[in-house]
C-alpha positions in Angstrom: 259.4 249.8 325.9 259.4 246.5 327.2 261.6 243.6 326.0 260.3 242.6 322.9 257.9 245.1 322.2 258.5 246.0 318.2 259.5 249.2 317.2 258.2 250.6 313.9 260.2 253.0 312.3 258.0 255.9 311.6 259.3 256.6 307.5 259.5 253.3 306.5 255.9 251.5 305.2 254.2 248.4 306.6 254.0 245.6 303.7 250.3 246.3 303.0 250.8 249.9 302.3 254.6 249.8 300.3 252.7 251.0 297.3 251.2 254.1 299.1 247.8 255.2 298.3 247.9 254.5 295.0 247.3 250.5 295.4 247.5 248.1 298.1 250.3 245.4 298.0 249.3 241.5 297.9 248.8 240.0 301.3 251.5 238.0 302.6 251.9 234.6 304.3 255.1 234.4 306.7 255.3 230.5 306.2 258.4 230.3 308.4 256.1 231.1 311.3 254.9 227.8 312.7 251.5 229.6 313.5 251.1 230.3 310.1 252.3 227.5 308.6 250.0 225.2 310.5 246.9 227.1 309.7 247.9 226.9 305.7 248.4 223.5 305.4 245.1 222.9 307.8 243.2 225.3 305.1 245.1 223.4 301.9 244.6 220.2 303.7 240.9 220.7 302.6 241.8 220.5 298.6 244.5 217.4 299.1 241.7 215.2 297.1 239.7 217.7 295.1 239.4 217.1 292.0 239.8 219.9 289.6 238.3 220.7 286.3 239.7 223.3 284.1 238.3 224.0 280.3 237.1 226.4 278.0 235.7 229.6 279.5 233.1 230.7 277.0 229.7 232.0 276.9 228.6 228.8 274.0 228.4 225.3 274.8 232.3 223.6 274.6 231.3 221.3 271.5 235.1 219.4 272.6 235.3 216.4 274.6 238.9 215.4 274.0 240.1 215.6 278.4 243.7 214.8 279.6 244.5 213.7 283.1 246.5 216.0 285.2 248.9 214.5 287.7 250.8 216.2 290.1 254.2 216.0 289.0 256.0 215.3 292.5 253.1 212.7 293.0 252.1 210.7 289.9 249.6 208.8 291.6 247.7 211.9 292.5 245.1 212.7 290.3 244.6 216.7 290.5 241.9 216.3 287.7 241.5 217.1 284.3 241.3 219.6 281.4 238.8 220.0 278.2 241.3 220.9 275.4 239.4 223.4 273.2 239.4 222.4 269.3 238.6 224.3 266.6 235.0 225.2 267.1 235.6 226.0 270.4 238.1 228.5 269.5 236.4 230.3 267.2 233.3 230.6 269.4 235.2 232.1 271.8 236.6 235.1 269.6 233.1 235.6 268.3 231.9 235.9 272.0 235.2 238.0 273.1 234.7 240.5 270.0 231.3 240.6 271.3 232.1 241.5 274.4 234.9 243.9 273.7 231.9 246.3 272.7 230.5 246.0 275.6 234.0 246.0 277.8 235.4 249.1 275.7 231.8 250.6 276.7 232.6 250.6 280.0 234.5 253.5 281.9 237.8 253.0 283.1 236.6 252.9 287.0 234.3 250.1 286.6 237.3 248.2 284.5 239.8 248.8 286.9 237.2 247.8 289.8 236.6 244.4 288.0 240.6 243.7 288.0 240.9 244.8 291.2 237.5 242.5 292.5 239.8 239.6 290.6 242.8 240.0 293.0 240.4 240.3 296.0 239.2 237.1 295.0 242.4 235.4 294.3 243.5 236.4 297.5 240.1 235.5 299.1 240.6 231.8 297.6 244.6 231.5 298.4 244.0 228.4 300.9 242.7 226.4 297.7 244.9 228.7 295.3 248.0 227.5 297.0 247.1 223.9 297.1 246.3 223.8 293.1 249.7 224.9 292.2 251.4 222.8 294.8 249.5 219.7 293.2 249.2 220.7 289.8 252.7 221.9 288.5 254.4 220.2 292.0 255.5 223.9 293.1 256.9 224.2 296.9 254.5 226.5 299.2 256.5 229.5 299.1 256.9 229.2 295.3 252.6 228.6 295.6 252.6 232.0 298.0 254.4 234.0 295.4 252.8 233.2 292.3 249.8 234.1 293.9 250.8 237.5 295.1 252.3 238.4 292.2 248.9 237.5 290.4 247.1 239.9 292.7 249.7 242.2 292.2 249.5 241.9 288.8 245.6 242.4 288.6 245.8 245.6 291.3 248.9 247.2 289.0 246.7 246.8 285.8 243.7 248.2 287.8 245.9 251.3 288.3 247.0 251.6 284.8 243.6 251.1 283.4 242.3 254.3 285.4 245.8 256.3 284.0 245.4 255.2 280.6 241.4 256.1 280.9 241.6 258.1 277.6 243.3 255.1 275.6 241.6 253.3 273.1 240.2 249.9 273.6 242.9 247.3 271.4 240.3 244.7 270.9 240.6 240.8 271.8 243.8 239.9 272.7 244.9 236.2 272.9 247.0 235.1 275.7 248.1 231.7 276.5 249.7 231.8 280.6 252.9 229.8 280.7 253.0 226.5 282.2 254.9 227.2 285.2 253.0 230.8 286.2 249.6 230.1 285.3 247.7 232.5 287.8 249.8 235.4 286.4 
């Protein structure tokens, strides 16, 4: 071996595979390296003026049009952008549509639900750049707190992928309501 040259330890797992076959762990971002670190904040830089608009995900028109300004808490003169609060009518459109599409959902096998949960983490981790630069700006989170919600939302999504295929036989419990806390949105 030269000097140097790392040495990996034949029993013990590289990050990607610590799960073992059964899932593969969330990517991760070394942001002591100074490499790494650069090419972040060059890939966030891109979102340091987007504005963002969050709402109602429905499949009905959002008949609300009360918004509220979002401002990054560390920066109150940056505007991150606004939501659409849902009222009433909005609400209840979406539990019609969800029990709708719990038929279809429940319908499904459990491969094809698990490979939707598990497209969701690809995607998250696909979109980390701009990911990392929302939760910096919208809840004023440090980059490493940014970097770890984020994994542990992918995480999150590949774990329930899993559990989905070994609960296959379970029955569907129908539309469930969850409101994501404040400070750990993605998850």
């Amino acid at each position: 071996l030269a000097a140097g040259d790392a040495v990996r330890h034949p029993h013990i797992a590289l990050p990607a595979d610590i799960f073992g076959a059964s899932r593969r762990n969330a990517k991760g971002w070394d942001i002591t390296d100074s490499l790494t670190l650069a090419s972040l904040n060059t890939s966030r830089d891109a979102f340091a003026t987007q504005q963002w608009h969050a709402g109602p995900c429905m499949d009905a028109p959002v008949t609300s049009a009360d918004t509220v300004e979002v401002h990054n808490p560390a920066r109150p003169d940056d505007r991150v952008g606004q939501v659409t609060e849902a009222n009433a009518a909005d609400i209840d459109a979406a539990i019609n549509a969800a029990t709708l599409g719990a038929r279809t959902w429940a319908a499904q096998d459990a491969r094809t639900r698990a490979d939707c949960l598990r497209r969701v983490a690809d995607v998250y981790e696909a979109h980390a750049p701009e990911l990392f630069a929302l939760a910096c700006r919208e809840a004023g989170k440090s980059l490493l707190d940014a970097v770890n919600e984020v994994r542990e939302a992918v995480d999150f999504a590949r774990y329930y992928a899993n559990d989905a295929e070994r609960l296959a036989d379970a029955q569907p419990r129908g539309v469930i309501a969850c409101i994501s806390p404040w400070n750990f949105p993605l998850a």
